[in-house]
C-alpha positions as CSV (number, residue, x, y, z in Angstrom):
1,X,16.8,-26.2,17.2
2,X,14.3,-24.4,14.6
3,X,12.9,-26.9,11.9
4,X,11.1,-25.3,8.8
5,X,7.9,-26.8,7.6
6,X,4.6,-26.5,5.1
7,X,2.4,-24.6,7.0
8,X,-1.1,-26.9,7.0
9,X,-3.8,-23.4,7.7
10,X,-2.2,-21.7,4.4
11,X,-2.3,-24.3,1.6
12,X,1.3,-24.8,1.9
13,X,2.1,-21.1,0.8
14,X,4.1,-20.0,3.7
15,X,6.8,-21.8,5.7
16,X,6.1,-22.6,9.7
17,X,9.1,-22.3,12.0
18,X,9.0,-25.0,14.8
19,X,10.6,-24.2,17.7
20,X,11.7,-26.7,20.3
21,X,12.9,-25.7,23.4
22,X,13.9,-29.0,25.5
23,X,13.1,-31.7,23.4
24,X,14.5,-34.2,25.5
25,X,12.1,-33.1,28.3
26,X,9.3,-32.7,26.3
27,X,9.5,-36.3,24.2
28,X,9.9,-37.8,27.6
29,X,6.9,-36.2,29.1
30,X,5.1,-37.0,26.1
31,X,4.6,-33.6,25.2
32,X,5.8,-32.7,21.8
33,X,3.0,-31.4,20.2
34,X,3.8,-28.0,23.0
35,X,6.3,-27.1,20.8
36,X,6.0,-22.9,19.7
37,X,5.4,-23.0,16.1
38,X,5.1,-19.8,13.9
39,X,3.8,-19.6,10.6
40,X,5.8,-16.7,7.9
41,X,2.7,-16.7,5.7
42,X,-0.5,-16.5,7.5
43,X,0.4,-15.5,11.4
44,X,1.0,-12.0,13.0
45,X,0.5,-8.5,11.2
46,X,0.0,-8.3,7.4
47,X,3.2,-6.4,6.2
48,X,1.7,-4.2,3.3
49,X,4.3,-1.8,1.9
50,X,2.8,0.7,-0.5
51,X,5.0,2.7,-3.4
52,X,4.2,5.2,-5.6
53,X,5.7,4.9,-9.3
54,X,5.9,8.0,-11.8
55,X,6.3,7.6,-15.3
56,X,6.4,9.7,-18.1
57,X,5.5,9.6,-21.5
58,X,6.4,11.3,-25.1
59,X,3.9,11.8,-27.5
60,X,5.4,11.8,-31.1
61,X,3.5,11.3,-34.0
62,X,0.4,9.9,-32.1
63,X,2.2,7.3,-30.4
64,X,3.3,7.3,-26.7
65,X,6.8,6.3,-25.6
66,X,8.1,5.5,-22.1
67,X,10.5,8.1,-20.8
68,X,12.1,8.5,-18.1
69,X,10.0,6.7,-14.8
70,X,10.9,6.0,-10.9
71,X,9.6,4.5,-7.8
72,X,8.9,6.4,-4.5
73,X,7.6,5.7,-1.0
74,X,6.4,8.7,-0.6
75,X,3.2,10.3,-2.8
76,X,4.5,13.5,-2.3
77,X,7.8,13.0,-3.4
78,X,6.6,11.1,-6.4
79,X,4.9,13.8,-7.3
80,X,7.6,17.0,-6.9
81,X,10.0,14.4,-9.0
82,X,7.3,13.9,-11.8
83,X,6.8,17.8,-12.2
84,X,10.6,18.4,-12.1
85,X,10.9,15.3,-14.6
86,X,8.3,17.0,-16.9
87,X,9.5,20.1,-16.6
88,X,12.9,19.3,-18.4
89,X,11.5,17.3,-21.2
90,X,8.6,19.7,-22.2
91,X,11.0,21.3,-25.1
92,X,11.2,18.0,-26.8
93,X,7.6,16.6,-27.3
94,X,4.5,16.6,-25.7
95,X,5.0,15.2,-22.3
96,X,2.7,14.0,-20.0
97,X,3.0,11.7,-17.0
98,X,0.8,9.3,-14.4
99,X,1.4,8.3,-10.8
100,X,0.4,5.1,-10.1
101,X,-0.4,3.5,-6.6
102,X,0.8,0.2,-5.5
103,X,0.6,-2.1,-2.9
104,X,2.8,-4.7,-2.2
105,X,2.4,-7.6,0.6
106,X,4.7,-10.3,1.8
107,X,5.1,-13.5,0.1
108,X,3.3,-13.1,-3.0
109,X,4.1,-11.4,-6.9
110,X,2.9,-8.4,-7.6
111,X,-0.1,-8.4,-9.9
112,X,-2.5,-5.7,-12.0
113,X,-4.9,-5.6,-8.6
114,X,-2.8,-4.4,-6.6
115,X,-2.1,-0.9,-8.6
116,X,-4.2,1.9,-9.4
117,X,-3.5,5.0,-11.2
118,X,-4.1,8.1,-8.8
119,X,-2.7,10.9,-11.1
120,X,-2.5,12.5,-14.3
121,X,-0.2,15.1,-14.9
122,X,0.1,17.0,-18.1
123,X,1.7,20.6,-18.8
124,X,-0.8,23.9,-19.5
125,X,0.7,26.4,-22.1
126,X,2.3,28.2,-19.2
127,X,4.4,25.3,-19.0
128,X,3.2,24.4,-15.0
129,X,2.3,21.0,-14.5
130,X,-1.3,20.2,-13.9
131,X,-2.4,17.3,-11.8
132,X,-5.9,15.6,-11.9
133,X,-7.2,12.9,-9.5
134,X,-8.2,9.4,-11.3
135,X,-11.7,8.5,-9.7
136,X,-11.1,4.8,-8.7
């Protein structure tokens, strides 16, 4: 039988999953508290899943617009998509774009510390996209 309950060691943020394995047994020798308990939140390996988002922006009459923008696990495939992306809407305006790096971990909403710009892409008068590192 698996019981959840608030985990004590975490504030109550994550969810323990009590085990019994032969209660009977165990209540009558008195040894309940031997039960396997795991907590979701604060036990094991941290699962840390980091993404890679590209945007792009217009620039029309000094003002920046969200275009079109995506979501990659991968930086390098963030990165091919962005100069592809930019590369098709250079015609229309001034385009320029920004990776940004994220980290997302289990159990809690995202926030503004977890994310950091890495990349700035804009296009050169040859029309190839030209990256430049953010210094963190």
């Amino acid at each position: 039988m698996t019981t959840p309950v608030k985990c004590d060691e975490c504030d109550g943020r994550g969810w323990k999953i009590v085990t019994r394995r032969g209660c009977v047994a165990a209540a009558s020798l008195h040894m309940e508290a031997s039960a396997r308990e795991d907590c979701l939140y604060c036990d094991g390996a941290k699962q840390l899943v980091e993404m890679f988002e590209w945007e792009v922006f217009l620039t029309a009459g000094g003002t920046d617009e969200l275009g079109p923008c995506g979501i990659s696990s991968g930086q390098a495939t963030a990165m091919d998509t962005l100069r592809t992306t930019l590369r098709r809407m250079a015609a229309e305006a001034t385009v320029w774009g920004r990776i940004t790096h994220r980290v997302y971990d289990f159990g809690t909403v995202p926030d503004d510390w977890s994310r950091r710009v890495i990349f700035k892409a804009t296009m050169d008068p040859a029309g190839e996209v030209r990256f430049e590192r953010i210094a963190p």
